[in-house]
PyMOL Python script that loads the backbone (N, CA, C, O; Angstrom):
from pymol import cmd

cmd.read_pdbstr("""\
ATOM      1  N   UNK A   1      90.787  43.590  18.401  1.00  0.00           N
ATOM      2  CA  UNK A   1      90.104  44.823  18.087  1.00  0.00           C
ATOM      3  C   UNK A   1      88.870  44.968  18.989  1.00  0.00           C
ATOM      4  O   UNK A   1      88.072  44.085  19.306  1.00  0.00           O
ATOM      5  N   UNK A   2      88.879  46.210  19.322  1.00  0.00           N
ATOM      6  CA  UNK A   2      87.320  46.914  19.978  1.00  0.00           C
ATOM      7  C   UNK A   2      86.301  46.885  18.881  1.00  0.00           C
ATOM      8  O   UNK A   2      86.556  47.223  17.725  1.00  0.00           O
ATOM      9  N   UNK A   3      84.972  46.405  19.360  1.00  0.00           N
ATOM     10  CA  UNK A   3      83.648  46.689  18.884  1.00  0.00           C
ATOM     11  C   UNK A   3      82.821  47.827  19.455  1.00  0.00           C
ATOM     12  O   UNK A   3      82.707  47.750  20.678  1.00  0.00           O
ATOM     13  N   UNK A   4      82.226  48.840  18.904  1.00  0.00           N
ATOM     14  CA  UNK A   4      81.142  49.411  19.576  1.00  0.00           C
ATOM     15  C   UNK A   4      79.879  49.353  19.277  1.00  0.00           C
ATOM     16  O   UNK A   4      79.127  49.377  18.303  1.00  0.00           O
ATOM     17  N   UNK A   5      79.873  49.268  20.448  1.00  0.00           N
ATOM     18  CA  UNK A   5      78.193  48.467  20.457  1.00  0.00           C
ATOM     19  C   UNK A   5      76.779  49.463  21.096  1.00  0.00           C
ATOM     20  O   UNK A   5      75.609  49.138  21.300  1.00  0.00           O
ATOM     21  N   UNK A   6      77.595  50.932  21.305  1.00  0.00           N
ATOM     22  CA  UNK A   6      76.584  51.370  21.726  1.00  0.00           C
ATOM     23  C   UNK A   6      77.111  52.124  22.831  1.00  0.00           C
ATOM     24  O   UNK A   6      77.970  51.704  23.606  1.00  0.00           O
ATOM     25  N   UNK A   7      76.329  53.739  22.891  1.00  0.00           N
ATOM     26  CA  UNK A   7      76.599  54.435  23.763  1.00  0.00           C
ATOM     27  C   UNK A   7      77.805  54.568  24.484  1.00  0.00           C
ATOM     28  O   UNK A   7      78.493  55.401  23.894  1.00  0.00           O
ATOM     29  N   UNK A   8      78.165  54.299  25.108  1.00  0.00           N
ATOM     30  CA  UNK A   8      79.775  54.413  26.223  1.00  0.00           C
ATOM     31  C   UNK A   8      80.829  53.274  25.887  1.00  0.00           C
ATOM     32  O   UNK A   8      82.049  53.437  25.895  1.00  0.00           O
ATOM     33  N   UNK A   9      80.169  52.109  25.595  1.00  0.00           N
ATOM     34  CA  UNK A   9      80.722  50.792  25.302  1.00  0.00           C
ATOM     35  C   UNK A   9      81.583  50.403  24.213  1.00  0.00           C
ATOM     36  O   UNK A   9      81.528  51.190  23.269  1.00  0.00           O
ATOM     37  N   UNK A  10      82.134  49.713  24.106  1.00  0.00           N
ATOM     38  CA  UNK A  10      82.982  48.909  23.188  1.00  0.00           C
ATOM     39  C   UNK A  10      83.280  47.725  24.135  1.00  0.00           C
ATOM     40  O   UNK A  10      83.381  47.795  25.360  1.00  0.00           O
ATOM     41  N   UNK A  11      83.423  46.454  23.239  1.00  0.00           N
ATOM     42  CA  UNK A  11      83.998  44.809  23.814  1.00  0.00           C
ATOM     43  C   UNK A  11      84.662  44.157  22.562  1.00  0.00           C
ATOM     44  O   UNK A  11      84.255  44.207  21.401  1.00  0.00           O
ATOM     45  N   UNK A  12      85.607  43.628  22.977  1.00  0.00           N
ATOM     46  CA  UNK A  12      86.774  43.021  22.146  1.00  0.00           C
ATOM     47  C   UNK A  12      86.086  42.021  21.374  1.00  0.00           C
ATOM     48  O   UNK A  12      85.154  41.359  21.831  1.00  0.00           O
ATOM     49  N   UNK A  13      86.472  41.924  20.379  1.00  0.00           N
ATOM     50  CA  UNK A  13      85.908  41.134  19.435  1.00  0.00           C
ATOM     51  C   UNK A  13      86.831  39.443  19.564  1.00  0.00           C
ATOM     52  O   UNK A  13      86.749  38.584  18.686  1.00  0.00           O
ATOM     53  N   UNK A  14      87.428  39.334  20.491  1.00  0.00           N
ATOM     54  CA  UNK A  14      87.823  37.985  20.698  1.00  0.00           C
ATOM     55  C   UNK A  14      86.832  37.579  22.006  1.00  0.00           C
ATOM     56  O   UNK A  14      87.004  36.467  22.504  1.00  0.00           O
ATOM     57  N   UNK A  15      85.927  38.358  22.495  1.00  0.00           N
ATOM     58  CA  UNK A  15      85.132  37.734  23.739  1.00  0.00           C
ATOM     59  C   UNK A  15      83.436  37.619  23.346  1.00  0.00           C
ATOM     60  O   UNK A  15      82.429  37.341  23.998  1.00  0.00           O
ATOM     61  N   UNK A  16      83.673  37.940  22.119  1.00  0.00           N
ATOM     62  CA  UNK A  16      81.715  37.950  20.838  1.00  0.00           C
ATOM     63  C   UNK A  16      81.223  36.908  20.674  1.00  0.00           C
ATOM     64  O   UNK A  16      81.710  36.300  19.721  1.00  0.00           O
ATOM     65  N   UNK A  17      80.058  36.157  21.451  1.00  0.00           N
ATOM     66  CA  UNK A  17      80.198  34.827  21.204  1.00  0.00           C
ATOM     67  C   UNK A  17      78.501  34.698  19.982  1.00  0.00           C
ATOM     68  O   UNK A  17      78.031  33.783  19.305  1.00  0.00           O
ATOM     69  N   UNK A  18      78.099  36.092  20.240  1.00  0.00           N
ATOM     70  CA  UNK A  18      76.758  36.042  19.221  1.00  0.00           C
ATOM     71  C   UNK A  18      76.332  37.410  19.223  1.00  0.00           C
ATOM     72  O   UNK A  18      76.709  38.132  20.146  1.00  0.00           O
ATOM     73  N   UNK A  19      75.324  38.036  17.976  1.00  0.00           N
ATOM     74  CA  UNK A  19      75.014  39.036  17.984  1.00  0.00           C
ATOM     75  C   UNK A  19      73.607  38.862  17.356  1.00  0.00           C
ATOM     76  O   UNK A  19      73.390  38.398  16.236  1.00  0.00           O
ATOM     77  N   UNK A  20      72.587  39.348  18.336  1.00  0.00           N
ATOM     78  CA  UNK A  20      70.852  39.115  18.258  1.00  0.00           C
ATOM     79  C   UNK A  20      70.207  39.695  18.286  1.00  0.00           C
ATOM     80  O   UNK A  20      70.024  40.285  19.351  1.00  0.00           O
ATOM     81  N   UNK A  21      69.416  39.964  17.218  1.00  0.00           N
ATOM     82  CA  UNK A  21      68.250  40.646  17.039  1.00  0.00           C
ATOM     83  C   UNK A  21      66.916  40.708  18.049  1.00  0.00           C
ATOM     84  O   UNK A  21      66.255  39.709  18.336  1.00  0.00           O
ATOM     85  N   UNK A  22      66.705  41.739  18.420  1.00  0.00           N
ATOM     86  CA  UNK A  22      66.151  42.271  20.383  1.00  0.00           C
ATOM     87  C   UNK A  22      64.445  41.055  20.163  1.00  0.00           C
ATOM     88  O   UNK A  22      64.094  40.037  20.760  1.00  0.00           O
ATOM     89  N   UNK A  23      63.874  41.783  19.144  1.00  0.00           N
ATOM     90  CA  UNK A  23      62.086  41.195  18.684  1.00  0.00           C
ATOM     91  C   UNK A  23      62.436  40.183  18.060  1.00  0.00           C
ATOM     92  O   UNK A  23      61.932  39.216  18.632  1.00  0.00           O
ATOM     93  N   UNK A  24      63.175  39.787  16.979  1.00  0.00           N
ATOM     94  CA  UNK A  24      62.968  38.783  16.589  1.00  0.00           C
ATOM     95  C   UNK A  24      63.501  37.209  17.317  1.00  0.00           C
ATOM     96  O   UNK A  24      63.335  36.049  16.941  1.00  0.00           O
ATOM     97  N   UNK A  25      64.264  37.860  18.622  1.00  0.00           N
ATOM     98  CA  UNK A  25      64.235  36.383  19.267  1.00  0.00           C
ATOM     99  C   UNK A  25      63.684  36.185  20.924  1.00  0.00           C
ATOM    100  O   UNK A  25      63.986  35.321  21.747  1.00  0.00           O
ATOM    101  N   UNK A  26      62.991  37.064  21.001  1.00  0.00           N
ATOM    102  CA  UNK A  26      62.021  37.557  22.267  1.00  0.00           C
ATOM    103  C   UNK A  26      60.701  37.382  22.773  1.00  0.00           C
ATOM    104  O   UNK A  26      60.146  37.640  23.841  1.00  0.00           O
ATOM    105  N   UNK A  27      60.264  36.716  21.379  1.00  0.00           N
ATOM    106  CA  UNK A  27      58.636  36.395  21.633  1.00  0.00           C
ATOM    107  C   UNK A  27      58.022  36.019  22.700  1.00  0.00           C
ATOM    108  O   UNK A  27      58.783  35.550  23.546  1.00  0.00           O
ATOM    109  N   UNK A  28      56.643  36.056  23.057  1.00  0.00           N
ATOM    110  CA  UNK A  28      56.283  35.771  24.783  1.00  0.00           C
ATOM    111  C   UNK A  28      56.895  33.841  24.798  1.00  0.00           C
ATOM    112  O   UNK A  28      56.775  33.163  23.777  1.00  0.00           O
ATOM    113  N   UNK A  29      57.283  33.470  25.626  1.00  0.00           N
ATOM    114  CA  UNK A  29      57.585  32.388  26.032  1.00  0.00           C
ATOM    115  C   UNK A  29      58.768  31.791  25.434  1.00  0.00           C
ATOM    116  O   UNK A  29      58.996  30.589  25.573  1.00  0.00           O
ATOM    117  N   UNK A  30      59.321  32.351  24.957  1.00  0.00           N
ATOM    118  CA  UNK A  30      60.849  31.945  24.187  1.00  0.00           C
ATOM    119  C   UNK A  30      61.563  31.260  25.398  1.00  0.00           C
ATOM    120  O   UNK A  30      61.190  31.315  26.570  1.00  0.00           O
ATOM    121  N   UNK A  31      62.660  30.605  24.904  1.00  0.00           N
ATOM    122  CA  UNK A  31      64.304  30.067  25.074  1.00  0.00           C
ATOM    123  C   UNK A  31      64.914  31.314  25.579  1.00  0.00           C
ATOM    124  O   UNK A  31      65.242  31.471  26.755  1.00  0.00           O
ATOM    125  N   UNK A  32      65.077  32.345  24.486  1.00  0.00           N
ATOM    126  CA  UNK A  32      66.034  33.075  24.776  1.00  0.00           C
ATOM    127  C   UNK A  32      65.133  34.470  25.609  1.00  0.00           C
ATOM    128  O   UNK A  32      65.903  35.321  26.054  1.00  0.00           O
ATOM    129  N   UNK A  33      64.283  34.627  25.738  1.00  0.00           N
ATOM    130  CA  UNK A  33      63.636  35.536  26.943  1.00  0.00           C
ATOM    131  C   UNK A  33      63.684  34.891  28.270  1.00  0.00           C
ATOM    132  O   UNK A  33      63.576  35.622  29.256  1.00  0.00           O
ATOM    133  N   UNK A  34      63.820  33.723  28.414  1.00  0.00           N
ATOM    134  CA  UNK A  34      64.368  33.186  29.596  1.00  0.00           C
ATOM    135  C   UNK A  34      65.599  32.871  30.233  1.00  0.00           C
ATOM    136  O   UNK A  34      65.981  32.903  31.403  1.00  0.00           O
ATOM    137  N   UNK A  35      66.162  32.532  29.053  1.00  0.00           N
ATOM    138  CA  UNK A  35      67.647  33.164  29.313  1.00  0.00           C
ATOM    139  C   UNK A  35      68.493  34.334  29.402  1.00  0.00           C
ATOM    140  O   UNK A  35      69.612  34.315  29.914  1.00  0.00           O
ATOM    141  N   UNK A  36      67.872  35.480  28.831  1.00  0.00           N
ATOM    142  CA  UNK A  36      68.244  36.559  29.388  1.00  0.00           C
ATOM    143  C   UNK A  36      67.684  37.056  30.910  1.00  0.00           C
ATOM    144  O   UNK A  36      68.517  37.423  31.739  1.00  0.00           O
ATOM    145  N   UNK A  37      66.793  37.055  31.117  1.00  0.00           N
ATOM    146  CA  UNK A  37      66.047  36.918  32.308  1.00  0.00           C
ATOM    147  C   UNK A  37      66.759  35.854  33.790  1.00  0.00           C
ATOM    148  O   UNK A  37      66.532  35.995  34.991  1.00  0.00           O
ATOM    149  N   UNK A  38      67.675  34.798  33.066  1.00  0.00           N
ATOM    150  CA  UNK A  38      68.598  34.526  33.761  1.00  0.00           C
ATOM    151  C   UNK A  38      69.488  34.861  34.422  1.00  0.00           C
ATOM    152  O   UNK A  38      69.733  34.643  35.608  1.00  0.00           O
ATOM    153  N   UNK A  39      70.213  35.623  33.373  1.00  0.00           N
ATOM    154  CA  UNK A  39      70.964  36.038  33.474  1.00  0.00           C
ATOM    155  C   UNK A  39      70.946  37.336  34.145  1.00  0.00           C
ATOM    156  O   UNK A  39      71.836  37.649  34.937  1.00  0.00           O
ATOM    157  N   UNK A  40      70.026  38.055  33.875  1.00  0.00           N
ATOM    158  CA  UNK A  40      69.285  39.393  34.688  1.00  0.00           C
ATOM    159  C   UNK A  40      69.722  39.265  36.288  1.00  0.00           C
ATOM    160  O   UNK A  40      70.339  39.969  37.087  1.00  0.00           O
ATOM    161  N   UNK A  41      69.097  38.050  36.309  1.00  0.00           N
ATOM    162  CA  UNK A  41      69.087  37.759  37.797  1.00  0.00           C
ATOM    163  C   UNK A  41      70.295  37.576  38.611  1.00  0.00           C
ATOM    164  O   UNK A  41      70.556  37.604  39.814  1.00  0.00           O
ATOM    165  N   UNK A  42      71.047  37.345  37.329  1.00  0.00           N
ATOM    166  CA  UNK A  42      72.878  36.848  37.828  1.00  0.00           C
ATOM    167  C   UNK A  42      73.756  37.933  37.469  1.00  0.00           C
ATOM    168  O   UNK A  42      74.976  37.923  37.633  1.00  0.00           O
ATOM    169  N   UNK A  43      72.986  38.994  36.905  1.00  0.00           N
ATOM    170  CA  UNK A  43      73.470  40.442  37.182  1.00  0.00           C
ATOM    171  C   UNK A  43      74.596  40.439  36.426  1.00  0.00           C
ATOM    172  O   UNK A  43      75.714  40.777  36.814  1.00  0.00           O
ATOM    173  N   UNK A  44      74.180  39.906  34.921  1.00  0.00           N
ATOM    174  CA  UNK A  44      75.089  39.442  33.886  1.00  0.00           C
ATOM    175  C   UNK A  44      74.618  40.254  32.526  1.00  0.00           C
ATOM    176  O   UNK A  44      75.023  40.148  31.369  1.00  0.00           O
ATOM    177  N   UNK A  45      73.681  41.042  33.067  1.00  0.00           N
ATOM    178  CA  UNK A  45      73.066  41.815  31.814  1.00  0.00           C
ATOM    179  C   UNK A  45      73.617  43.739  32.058  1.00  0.00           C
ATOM    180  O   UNK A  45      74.023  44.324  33.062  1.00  0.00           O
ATOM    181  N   UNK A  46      73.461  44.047  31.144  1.00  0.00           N
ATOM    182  CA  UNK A  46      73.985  45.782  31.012  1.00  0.00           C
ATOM    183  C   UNK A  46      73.603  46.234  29.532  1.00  0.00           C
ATOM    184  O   UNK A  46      74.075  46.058  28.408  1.00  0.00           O
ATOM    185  N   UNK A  47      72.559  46.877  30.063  1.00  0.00           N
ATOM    186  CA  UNK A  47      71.780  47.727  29.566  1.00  0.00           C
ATOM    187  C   UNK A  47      72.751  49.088  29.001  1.00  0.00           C
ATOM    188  O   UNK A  47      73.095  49.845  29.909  1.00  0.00           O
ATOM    189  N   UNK A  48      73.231  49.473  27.561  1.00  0.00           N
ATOM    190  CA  UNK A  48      74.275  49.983  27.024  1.00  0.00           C
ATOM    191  C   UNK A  48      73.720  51.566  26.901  1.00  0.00           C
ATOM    192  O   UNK A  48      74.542  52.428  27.212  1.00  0.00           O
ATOM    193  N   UNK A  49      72.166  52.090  26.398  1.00  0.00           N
ATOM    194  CA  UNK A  49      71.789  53.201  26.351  1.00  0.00           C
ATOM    195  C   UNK A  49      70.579  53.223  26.844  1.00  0.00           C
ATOM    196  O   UNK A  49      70.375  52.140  27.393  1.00  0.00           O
ATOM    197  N   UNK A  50      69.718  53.883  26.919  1.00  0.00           N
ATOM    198  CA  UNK A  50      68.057  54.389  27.379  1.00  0.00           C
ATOM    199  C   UNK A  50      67.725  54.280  26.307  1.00  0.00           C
ATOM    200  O   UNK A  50      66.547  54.623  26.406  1.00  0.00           O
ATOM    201  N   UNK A  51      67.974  53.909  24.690  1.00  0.00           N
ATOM    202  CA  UNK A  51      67.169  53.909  23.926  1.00  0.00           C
ATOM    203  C   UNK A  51      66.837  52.917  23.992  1.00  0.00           C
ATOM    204  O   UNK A  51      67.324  52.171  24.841  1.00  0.00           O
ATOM    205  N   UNK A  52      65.514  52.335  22.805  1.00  0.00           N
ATOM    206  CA  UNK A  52      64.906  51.463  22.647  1.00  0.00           C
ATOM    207  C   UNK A  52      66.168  50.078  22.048  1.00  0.00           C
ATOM    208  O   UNK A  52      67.223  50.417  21.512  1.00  0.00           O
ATOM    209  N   UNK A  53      65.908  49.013  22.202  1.00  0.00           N
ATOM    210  CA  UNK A  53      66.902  48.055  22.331  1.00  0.00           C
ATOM    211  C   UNK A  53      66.496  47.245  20.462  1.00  0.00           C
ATOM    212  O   UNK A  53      65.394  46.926  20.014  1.00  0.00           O
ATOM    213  N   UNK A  54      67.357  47.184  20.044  1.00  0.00           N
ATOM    214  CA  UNK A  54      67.787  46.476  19.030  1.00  0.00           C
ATOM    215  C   UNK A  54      68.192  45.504  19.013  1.00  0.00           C
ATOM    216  O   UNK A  54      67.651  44.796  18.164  1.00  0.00           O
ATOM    217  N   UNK A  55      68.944  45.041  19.564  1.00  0.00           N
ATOM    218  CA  UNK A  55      69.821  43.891  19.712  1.00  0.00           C
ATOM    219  C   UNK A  55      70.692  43.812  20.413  1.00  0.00           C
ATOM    220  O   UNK A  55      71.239  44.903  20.570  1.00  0.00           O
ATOM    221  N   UNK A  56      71.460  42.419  21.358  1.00  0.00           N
ATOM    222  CA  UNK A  56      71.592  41.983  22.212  1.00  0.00           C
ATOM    223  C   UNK A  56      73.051  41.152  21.809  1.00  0.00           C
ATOM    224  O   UNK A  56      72.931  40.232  21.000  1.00  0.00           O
ATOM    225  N   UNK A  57      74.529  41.479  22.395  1.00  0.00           N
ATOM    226  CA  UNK A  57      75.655  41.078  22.598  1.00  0.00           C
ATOM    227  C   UNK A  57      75.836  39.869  23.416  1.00  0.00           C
ATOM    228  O   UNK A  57      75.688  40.039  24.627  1.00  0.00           O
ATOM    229  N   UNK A  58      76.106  38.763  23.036  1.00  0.00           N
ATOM    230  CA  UNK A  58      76.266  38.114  24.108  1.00  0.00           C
ATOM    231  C   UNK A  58      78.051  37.649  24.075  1.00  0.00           C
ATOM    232  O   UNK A  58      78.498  37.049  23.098  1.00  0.00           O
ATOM    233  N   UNK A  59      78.882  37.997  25.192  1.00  0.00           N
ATOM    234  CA  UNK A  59      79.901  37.295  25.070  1.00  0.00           C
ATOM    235  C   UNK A  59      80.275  36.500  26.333  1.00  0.00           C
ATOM    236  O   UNK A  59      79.625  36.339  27.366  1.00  0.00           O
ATOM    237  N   UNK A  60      81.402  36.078  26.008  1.00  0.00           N
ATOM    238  CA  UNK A  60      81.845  35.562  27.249  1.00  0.00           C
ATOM    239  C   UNK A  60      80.796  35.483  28.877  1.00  0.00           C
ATOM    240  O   UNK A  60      80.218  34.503  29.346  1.00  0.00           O
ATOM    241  N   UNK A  61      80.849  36.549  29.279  1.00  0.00           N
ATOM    242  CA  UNK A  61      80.683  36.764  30.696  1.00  0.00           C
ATOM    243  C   UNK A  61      79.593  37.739  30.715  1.00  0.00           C
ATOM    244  O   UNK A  61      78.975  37.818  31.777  1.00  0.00           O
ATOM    245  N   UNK A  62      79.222  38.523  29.713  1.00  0.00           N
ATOM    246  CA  UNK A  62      78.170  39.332  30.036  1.00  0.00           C
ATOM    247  C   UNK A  62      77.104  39.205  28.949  1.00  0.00           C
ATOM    248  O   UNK A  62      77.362  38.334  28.119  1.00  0.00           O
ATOM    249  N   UNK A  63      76.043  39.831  28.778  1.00  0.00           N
ATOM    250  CA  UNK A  63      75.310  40.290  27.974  1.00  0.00           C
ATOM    251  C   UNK A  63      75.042  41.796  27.644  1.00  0.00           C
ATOM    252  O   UNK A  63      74.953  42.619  28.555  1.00  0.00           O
ATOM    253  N   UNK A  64      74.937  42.085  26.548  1.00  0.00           N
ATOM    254  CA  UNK A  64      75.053  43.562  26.299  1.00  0.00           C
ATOM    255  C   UNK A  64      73.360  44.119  25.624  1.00  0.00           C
ATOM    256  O   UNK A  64      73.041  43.586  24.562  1.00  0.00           O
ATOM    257  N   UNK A  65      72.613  44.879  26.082  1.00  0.00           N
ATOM    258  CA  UNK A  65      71.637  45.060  25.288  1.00  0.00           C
ATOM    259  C   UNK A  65      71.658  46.581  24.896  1.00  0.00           C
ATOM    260  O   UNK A  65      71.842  47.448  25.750  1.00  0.00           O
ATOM    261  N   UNK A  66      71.423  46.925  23.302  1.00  0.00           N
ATOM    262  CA  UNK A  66      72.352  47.664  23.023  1.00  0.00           C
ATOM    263  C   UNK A  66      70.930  48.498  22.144  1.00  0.00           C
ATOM    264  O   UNK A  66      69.833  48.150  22.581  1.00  0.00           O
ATOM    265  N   UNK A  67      70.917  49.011  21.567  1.00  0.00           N
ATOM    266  CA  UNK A  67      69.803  50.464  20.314  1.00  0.00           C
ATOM    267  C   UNK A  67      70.712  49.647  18.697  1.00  0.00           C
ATOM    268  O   UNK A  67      70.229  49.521  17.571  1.00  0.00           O
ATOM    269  N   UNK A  68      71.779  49.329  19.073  1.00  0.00           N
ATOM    270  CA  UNK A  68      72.261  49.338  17.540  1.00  0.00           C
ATOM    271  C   UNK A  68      71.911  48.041  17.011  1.00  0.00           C
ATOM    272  O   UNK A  68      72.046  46.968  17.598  1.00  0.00           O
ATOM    273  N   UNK A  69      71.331  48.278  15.553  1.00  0.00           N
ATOM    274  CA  UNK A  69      71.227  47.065  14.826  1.00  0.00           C
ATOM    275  C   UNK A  69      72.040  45.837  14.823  1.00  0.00           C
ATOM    276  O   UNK A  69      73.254  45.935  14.997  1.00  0.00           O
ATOM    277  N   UNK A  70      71.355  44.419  14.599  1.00  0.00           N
ATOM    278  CA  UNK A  70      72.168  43.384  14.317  1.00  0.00           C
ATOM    279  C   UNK A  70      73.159  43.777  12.785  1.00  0.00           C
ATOM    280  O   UNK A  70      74.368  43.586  12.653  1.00  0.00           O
ATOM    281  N   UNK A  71      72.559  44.145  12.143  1.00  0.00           N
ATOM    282  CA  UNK A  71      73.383  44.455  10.687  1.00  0.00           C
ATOM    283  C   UNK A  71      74.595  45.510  10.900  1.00  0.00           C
ATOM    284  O   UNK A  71      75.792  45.383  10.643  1.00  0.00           O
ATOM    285  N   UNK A  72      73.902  46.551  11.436  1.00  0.00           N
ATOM    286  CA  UNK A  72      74.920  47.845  12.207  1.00  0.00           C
ATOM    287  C   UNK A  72      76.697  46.846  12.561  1.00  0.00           C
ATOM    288  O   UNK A  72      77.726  46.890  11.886  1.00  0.00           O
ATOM    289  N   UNK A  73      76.373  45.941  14.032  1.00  0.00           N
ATOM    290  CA  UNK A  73      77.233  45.603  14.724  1.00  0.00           C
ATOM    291  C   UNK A  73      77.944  44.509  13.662  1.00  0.00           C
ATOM    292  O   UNK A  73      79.167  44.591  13.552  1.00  0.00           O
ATOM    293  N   UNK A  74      77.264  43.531  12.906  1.00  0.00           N
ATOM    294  CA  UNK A  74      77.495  43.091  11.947  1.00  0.00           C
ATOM    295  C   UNK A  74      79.012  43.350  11.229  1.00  0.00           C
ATOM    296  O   UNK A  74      80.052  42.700  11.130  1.00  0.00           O
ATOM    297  N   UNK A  75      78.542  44.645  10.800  1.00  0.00           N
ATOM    298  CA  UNK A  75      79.310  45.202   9.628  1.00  0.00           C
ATOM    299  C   UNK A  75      80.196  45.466  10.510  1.00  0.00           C
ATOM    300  O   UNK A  75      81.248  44.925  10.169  1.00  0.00           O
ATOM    301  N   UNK A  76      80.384  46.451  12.206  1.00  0.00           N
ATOM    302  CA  UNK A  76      81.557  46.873  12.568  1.00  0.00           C
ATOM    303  C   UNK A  76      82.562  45.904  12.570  1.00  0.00           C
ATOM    304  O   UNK A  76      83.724  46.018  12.178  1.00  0.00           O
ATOM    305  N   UNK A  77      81.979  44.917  13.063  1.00  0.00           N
ATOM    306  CA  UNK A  77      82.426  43.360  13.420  1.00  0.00           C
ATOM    307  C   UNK A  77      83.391  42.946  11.997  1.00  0.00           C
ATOM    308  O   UNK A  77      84.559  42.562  12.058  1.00  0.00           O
ATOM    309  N   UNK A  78      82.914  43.056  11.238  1.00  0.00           N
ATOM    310  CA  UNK A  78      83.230  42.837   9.905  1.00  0.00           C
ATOM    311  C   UNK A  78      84.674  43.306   9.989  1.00  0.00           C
ATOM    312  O   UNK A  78      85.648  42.651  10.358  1.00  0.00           O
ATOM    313  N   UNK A  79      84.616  44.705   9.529  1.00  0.00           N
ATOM    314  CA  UNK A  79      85.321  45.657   9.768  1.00  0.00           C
ATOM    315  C   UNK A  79      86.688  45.313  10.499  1.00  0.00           C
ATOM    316  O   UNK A  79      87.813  45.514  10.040  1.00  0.00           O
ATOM    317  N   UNK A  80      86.273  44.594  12.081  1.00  0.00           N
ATOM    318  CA  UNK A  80      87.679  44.763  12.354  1.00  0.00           C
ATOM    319  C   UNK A  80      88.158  43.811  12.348  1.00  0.00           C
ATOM    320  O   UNK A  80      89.066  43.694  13.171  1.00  0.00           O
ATOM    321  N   UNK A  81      87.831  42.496  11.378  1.00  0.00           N
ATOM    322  CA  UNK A  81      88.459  41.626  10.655  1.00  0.00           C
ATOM    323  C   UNK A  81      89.419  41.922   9.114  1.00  0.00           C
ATOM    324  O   UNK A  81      90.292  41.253   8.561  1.00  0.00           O
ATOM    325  N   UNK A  82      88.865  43.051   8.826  1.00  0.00           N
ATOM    326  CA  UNK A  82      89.114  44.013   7.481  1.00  0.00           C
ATOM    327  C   UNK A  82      88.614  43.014   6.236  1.00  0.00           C
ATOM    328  O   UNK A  82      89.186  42.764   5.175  1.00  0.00           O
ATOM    329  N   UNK A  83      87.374  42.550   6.739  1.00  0.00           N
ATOM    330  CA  UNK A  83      86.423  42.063   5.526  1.00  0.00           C
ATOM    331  C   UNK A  83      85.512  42.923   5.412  1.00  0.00           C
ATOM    332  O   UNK A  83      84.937  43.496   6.338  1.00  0.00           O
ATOM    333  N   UNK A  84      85.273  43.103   3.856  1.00  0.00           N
ATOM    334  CA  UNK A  84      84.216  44.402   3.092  1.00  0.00           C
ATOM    335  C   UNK A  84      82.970  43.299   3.019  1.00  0.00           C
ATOM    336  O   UNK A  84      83.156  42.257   2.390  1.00  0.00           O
ATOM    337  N   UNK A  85      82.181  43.455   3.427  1.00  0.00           N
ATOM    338  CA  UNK A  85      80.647  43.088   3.298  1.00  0.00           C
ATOM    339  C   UNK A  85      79.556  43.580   2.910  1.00  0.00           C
ATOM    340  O   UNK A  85      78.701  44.016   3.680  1.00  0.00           O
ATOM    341  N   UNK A  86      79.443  43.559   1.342  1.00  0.00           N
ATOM    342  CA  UNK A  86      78.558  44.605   0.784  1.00  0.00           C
ATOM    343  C   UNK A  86      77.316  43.865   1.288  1.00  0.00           C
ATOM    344  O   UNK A  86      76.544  44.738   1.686  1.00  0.00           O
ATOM    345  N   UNK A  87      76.698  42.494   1.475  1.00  0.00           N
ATOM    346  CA  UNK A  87      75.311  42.093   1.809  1.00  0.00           C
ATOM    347  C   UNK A  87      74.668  43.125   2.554  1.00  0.00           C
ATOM    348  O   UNK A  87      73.598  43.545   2.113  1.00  0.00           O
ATOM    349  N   UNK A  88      75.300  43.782   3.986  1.00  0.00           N
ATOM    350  CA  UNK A  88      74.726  44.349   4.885  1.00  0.00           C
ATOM    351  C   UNK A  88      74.684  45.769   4.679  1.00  0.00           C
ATOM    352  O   UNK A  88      74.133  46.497   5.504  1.00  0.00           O
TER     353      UNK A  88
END
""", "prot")
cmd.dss("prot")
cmd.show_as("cartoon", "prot")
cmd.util.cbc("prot")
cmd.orient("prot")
């Protein structure tokens, strides 16, 4: 199954290897602000809309930075397993 993750996009939900919240794992000097920033550089990142960024796809081969919530993608995710997830 397709995920959408935002603006133009959709990625198969067999290539999802995590789904991350943009601020809460970004702080100045982080792990993972340096690893995206890595990856930036390896031209492994794609920027999904002009809006403000929510959270961050990582699969396989790319990174996705996306406006839609971790809970949002969550639930689609959910979804095309055809599990009901009232938590989110």
């Amino acid at each position: 199954m397709f995920v959408h993750i935002g603006g133009e996009c959709t990625v198969s939900d067999k290539f999802i290897v995590g789904i991350f919240d943009f601020d809460g794992t970004t702080q100045d000097n982080s792990d993972t602000r340096s690893y995206l920033r890595r990856a930036e550089a390896d031209d492994r990142v794609e920027i999904v809309s002009p809006d403000i960024p929510r959270s961050f796809v990582v699969t396989a081969d790319r990174i996705y930075i996306t406006p839609i919530s971790t809970a949002t993608l969550r639930r689609r995710l959910s979804r095309s397993y055809g599990v009901i997830d009232n938590d989110v």
